[in-house]
C-alpha positions in Angstrom: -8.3 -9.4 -6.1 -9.2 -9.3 -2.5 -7.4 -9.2 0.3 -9.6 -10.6 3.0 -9.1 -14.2 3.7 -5.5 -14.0 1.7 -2.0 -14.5 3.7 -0.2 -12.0 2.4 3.8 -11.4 3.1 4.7 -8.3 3.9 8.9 -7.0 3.9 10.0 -3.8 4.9 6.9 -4.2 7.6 8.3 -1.9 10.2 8.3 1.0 9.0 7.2 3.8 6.3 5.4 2.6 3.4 5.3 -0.9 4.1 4.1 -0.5 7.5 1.2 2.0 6.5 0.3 -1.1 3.8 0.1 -3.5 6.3 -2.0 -2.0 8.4 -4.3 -0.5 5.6 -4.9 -4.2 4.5 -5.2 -5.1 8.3 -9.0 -3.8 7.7 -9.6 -6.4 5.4 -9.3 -9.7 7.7 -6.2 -11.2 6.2 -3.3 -13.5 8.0 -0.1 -10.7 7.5 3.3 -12.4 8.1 5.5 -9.3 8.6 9.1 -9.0 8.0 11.5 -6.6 8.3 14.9 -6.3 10.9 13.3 -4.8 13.9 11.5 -6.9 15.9 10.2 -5.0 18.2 9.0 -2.6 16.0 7.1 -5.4 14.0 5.7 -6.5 17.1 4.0 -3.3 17.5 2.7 -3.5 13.7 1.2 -6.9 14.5 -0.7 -5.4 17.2 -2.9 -2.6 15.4 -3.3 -5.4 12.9 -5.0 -7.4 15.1 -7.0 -5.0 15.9 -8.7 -4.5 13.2 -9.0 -8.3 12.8 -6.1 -9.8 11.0 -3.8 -12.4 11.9 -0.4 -12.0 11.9 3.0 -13.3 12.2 6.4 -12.0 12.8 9.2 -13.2 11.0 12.9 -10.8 11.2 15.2 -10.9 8.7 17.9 -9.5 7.2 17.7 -8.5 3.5 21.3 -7.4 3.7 21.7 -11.4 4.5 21.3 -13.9 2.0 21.2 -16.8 4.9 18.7 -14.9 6.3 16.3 -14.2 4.0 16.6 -18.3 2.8 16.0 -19.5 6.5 12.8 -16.5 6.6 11.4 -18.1 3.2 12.0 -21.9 4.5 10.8 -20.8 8.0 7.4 -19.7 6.5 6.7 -22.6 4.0 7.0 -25.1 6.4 4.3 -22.9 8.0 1.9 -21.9 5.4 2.7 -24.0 1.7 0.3 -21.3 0.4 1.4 -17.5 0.3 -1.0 -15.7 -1.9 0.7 -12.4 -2.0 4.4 -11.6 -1.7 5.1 -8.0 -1.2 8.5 -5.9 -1.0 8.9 -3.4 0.7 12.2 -3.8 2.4 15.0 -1.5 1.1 17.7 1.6 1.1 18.7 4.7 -0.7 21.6 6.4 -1.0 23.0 9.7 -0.8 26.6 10.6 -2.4 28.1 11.2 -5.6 29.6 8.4 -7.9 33.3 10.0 -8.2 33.2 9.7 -4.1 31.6 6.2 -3.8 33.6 3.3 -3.4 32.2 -0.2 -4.4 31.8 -1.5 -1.4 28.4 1.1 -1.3 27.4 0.6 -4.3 27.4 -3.7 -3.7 25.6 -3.2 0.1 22.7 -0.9 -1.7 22.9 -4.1 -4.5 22.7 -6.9 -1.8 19.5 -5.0 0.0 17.4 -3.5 -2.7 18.0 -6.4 -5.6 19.6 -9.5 -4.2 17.9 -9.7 -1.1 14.6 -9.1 -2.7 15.1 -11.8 -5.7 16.5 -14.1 -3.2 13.1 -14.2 -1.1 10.9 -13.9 -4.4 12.9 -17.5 -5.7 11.8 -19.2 -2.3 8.2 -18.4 -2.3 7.9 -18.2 -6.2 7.9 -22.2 -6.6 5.0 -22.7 -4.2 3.2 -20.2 -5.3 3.4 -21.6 -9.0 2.2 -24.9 -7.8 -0.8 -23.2 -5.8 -2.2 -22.1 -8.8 -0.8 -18.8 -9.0 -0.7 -15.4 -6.6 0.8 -12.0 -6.7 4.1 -10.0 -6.0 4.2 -6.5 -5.8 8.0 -5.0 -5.8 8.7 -1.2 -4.7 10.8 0.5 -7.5 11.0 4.2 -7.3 10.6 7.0 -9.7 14.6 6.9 -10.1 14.0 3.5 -11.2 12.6 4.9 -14.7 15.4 7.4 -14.7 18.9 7.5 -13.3 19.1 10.6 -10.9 22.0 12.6 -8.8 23.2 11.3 -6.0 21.7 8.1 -6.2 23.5 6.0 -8.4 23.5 3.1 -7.1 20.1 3.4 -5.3 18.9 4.2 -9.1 20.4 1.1 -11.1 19.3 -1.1 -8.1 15.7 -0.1 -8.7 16.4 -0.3 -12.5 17.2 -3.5 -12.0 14.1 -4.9 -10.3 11.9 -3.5 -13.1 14.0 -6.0 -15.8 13.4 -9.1 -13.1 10.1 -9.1 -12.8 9.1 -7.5 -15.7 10.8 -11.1 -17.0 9.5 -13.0 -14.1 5.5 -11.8 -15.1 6.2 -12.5 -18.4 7.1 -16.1 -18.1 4.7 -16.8 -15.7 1.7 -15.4 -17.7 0.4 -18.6 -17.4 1.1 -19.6 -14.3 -1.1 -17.1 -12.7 1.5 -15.2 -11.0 0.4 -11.5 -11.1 3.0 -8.5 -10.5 3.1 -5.5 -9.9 5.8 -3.0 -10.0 5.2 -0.1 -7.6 7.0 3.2 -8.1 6.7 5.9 -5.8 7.8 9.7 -6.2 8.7 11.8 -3.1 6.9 9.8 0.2 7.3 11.1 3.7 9.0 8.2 5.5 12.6 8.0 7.0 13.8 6.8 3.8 16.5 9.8 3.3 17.5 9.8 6.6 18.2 5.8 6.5 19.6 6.3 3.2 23.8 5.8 3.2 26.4 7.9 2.4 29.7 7.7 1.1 31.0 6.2 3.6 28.2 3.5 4.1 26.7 5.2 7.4 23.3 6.7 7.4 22.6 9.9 5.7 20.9 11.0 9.1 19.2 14.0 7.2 15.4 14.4 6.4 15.7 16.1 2.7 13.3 18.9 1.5 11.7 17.2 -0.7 11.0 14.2 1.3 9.6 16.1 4.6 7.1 18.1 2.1 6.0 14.5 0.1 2.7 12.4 0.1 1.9 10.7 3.8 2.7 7.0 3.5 -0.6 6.2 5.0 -2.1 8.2 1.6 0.2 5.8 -0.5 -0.6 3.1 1.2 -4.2 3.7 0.2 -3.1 4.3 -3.5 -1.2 0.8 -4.0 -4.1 -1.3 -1.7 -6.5 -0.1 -4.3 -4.7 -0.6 -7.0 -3.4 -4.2 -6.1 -7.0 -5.2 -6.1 -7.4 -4.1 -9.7 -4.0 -6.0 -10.1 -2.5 -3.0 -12.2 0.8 -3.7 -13.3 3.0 -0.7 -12.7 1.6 1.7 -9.3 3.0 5.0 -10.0 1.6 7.9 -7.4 3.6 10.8 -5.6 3.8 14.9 -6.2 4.7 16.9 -8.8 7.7 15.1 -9.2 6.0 12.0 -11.1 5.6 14.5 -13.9 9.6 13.5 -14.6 8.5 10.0 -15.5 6.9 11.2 -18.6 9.2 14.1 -19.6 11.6 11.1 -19.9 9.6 9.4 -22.1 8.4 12.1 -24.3 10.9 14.8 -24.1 14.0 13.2 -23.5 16.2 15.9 -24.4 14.6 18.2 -22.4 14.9 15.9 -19.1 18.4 15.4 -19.7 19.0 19.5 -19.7 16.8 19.3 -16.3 18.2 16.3 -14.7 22.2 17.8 -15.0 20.5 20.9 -13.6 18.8 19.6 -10.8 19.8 20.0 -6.9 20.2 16.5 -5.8 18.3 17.1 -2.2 
């Protein structure tokens, strides 16, 4: 697969690891319609793009806002009938315990990371059937292999995306439609300090673990090369990855770690 030439959609666009993608596949000549809720910040995305030779357009939305993201996905097909690449960026994490969440989190952290992110995938999906085919890329995390503390809802969320389009690949096979599922482990973005509480304000903090992780400019790197070999799950990070396959070989011993384990 190669980028240059490809209009490629691009949520989550403003910031972190979705900005660091966009401009990483800037270098590659393609038309980048970026999306995200800050416009302003977008606007400043679209402009290194350019730079390096791209085209790009800015389209806000709201992922947290099912009219939104519908009038976003009309918006652009009027546009451009062909998107080639749809990828997801956009989302939130959480930060608070189940016994002190109440559901009103839990469905917000639902309505960004899943709902919003299906909702856009079932407008562009049809055209890009009747195109002949394209890719999606979807950002899971490593918490979307294995449910971890403090992030309930942040976890199932991401577990959740990995059943969709795992489904949606396999029934479109032969549709062309290519996906992958990317799943990063500790990146340093503002991701835990945009992350919501109990309370459903923002966490505000930078955790440990996330100030100390992988540069999303080097993820961005990872996933752009690994899109063009079209692999179907991305995983990359630190050390922490390593939790991925304790869970699928050693189970038991995971379990003992993950009750053990200091949520921050």
């Amino acid at each position: 697969m190669d980028f240059t030439g490809k209009t490629i959609w691009i949520t989550g666009a403003s910031s972190g690891i979705g900005k660091a993608v966009a401009r990483e596949i800037s270098k590659n000549k393609a038309h980048l319609i970026l999306s995200g809720r800050k416009e302003k910040a977008l606007l400043e995305v679209a402009k290194f793009c350019e730079e390096n030779g791209s085209i790009t357009t800015i389209i806000p939305f709201d992922l947290n806002n099912s009219k939104s993201v519908e009038s976003a996905g009309k918006e652009v097909l009027d546009e451009f009938p062909r998107i080639d690449c749809l990828y997801h960026f956009g989302g939130i994490s959480q930060r608070s315990f189940v016994s002190e969440t109440p559901l009103f989190v839990d469905r917000k952290i639902f309505e960004v990371n899943y709902f919003g992110t299906i909702a856009l995938t079932k407008v562009v999906l049809p055209s890009m059937i009747r195109n002949g085919g394209g890719q999606i890329a979807v950002t899971s995390s490593i918490v979307g292999k294995f449910g971890f503390p403090y992030r309930s809802s942040y976890s199932a969320s991401k577990h959740a995306l990995h059943g969709f389009f795992e489904s949606l690949r396999a029934e479109n096979a032969d549709n062309n439609v290519r996906v992958s599922i990317i799943i990063p482990g500790r990146i340093k973005t503002n991701i835990s300090v945009n992350a919501i509480n109990k309370e459903g304000k923002a966490h505000s903090k930078m955790d440990k673990g996330q100030d100390t992780g992988m540069s999303a400019e080097q993820s961005a790197k990872i996933i752009c090369k690994k899109l063009k070999r079209e692999r179907k799950e991305i995983l990359f990070g630190g050390r922490e990855t390593i939790m991925v396959h304790i869970r699928r070989f050693w189970p038991g011993f995971f379990y003992y770690m993950s009750s053990r384990v200091k949520p921050l």
